[in-house]
N, C-alpha and C positions, 0 to 999 in steps of 0.2 A: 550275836554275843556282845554283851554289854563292859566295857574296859574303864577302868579308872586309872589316869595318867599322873600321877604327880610329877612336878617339875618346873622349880623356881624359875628357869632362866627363860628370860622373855622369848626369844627366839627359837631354842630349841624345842620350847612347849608346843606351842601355837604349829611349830610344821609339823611337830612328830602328832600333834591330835589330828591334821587335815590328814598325814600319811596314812593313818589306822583306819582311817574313816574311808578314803578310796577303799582301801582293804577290807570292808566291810565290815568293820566293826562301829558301832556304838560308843562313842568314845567322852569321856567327863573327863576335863580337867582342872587340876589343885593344884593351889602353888606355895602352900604351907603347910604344915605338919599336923599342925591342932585342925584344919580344916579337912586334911584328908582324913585323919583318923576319925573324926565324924562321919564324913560321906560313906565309910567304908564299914562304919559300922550301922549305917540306917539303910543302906543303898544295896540291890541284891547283884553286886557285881559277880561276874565269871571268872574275872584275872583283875589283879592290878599292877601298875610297871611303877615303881617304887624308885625316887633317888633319895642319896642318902643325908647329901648337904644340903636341908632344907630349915629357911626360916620357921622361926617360933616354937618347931619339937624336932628333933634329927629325924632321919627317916628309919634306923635302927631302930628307936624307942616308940615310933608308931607301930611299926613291924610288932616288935615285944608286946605290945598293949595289946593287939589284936588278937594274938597268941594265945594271951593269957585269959582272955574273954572269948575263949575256945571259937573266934571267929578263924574259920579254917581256911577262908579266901588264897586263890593260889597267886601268890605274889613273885614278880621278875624283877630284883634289882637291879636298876641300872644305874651307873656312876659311874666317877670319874675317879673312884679309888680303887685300885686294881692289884695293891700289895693280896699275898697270899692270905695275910692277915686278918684283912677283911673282910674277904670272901670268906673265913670259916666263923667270922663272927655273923656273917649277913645267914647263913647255913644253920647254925646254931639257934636265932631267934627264930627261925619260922622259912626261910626265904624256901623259894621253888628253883630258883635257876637265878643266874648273877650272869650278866653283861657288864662291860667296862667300857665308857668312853675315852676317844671317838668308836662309830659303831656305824655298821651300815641299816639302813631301814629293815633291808631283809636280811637280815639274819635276824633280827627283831623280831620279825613276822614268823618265821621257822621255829622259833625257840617260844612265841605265844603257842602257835597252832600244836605242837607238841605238847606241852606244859596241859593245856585244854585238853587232846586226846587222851591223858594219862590221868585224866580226873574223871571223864568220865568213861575211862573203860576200854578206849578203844586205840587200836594199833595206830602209831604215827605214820603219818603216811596221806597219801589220799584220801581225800572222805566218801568213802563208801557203803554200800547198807544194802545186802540183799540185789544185789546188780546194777541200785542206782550209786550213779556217782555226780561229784560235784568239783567242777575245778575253781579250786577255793580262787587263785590267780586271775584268769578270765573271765571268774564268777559266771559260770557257764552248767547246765545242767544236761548230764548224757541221761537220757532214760533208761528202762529194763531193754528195749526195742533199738537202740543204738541211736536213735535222735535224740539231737541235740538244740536244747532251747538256751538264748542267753538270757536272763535274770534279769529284773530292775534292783534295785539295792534293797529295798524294802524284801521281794522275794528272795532273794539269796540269804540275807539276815534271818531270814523266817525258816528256811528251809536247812539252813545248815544249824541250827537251833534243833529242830525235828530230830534232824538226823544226830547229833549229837546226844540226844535224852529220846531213843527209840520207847516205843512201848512204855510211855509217861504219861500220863494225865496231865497235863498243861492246861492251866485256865488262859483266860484271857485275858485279863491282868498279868498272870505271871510273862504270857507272850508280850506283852509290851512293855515289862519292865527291863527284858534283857535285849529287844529291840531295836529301841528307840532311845536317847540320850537326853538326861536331864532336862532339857531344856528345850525337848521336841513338847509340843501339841500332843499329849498321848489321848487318841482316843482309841478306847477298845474295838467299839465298832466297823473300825477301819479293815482291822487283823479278819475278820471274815472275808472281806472282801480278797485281800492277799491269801487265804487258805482257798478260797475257789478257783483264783489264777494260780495257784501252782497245784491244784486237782487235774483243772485241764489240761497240762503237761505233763502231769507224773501218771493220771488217770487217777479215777476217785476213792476207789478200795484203799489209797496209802494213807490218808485221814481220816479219820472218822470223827464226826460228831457227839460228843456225850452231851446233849439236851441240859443248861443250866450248869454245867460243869466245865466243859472245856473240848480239847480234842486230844487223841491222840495216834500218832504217826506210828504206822508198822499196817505192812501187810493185813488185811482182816482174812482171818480165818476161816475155810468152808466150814 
């Protein structure tokens, strides 16, 4: 899953984008207002974690801009203004969910992984699908068979990706746009090679091949 971080303050930015990234996510950060609302309107992000005291446009009036350009991106504000007040204005423009600083990583993490389960459909909780599962934390994958393989980063991002957009058509582009972070080397080619190492763990019937098209994740049908 692909995240866009905005977040002026030098320090805060910089740990909380290495924190996401342990965590598996894909993570792009902005440290202005005019620049995120760009990225966020060219870039095919999953989430974005939004603050709200940000040089050059507030983060409220990027939020509103995006709104109103029916971009539906599921955004977490997080700030350091934590009046009630603001919260129902941050609600009002568009927001997904409001954190206030100071704030632990993980609760951060809880309230993405949530946020994402609830867009595309599926119960918060564990990520599950048909008996496989995935421990998002140990980035570790239990098969239908009760073995258990641990992920490289690249496969866990790919696979919890899958299992998030079951029974999708995913090209390959699309797979490395929510991947890989701005400023990876994206090459498509590579994504093959990570859908055969997580064939041979999950067994092959869970991808399939569409020739010129893409793949798509879900048991195949007798």
């Amino acid at each position: 899953m692909r995240l866009l971080l905005v977040e002026d303050d030098p320090v805060l930015g910089p740990n909380l984008q290495q924190s996401l990234h342990k965590a598996g996510y894909a993570t792009d950060l902005s440290v202005d207002g005019i620049d995120a609302e760009a990225m966020g309107d060219i870039e095919p992000y999953d989430l974005v974690i939004l603050d709200l005291g940000l040089p050059e446009k507030p983060g409220l009036e990027v939020l509103e801009s995006w709104r109103e350009k029916q971009n539906t991106v599921p955004v977490i504000i997080l700030t350091a203004r934590d009046d009630w007040q603001d919260k129902v204005l941050g609600f009002k423009a568009g927001a997904d969910d409001y954190l206030a600083k100071p704030f632990q990583t993980e609760e951060l993490l809880v309230r993405i992984n949530a946020v994402l389960r609830r867009f595309s459909g599926q119960n918060v909780g564990a990520l599950t699908y048909e008996g496989l599962s995935v421990d998002e934390q140990e980035q570790s994958l239990i098969s239908t068979t009760g073995d258990k393989y641990l992920l490289t980063g690249t496969e866990f991002k790919l696979l919890r990706y899958f299992m998030l957009h079951p029974n999708q058509l995913l090209s390959k582009s699309t797979l490395t746009d929510h991947v890989y972070q701005l400023d990876s080397d994206k090459d498509s080619n590579v994504i093959e090679v990570y859908v055969n190492r997580l064939r041979q763990k999950i067994g092959a019937d869970w991808i399939q091949t569409r020739r010129g098209q893409g793949y798509i994740f879900g048991l195949t049908e007798e």
